[in-house]
C-alpha positions in Angstrom: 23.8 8.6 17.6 23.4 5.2 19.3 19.4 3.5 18.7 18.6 1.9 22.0 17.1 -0.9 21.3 15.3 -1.8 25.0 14.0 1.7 25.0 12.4 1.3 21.5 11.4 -2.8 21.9 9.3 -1.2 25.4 7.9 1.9 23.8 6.5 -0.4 21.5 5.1 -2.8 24.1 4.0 0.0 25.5 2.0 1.7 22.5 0.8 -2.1 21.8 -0.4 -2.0 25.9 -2.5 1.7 25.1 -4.0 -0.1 21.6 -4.9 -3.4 23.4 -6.5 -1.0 26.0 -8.6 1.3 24.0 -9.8 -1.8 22.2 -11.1 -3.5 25.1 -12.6 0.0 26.0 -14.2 0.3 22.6 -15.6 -3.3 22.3 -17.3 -2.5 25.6 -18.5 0.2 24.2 -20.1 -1.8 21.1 -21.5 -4.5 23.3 -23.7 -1.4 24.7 -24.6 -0.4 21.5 -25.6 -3.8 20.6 -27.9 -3.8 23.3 -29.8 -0.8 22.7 -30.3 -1.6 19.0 -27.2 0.3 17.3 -25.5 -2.6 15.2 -22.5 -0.5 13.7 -19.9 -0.3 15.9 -20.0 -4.0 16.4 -19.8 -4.6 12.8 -16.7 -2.0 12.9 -15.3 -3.4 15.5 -15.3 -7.1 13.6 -13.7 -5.5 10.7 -10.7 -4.8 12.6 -10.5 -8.3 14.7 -8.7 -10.8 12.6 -5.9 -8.2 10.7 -5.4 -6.2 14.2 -6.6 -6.8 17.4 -5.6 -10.6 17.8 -2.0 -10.0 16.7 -2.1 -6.7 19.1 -3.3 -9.1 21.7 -0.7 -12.2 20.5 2.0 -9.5 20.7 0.9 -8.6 24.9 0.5 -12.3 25.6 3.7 -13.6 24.3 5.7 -10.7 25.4 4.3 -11.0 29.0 5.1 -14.6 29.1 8.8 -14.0 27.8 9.7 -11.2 30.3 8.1 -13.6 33.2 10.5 -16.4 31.8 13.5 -13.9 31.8 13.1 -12.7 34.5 12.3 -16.0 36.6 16.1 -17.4 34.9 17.5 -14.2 35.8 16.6 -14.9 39.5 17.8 -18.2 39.3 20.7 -17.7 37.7 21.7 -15.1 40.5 20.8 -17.8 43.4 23.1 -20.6 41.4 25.8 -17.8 41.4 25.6 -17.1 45.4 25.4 -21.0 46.3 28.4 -21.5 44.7 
């Protein structure tokens, strides 16, 4: 039984893509609380802020960045190849 590695490196980026999602979706969700007087999912949702969501979002960023700088030497790399 070979692991894959790719396929288990993007189903985690992928999972982290869903989390970073629902998080957005529930922070919204909390800011409209907050305004009609319901203070507890904001509190909740500051709980979780520091140990989860900013290395959930630290994780989307950098990985973004990386496959944009792979990517962009891939396709340079393959134009050096047909000048030559």
């Amino acid at each position: 039984m070979k692991i894959n590695s790719k396929k288990i490196i993007d189903n985690f980026l992928l999972a982290n893509l869903f989390l970073v999602i629902i998080f957005s979706l529930y922070f919204i969700f909390a800011v409209f609380m907050q305004i009609n007087g319901e203070g507890i999912y904001i509190i909740f949702f500051q709980k979780f802020w520091n140990p989860l969501i900013v290395p959930l979002i630290t994780i989307l960023i950098v990985s973004s960045l990386l496959s944009g700088i792979t990517s962009w030497l891939q396709r340079k790399v393959r134009s050096l190849e047909e000048d030559i």
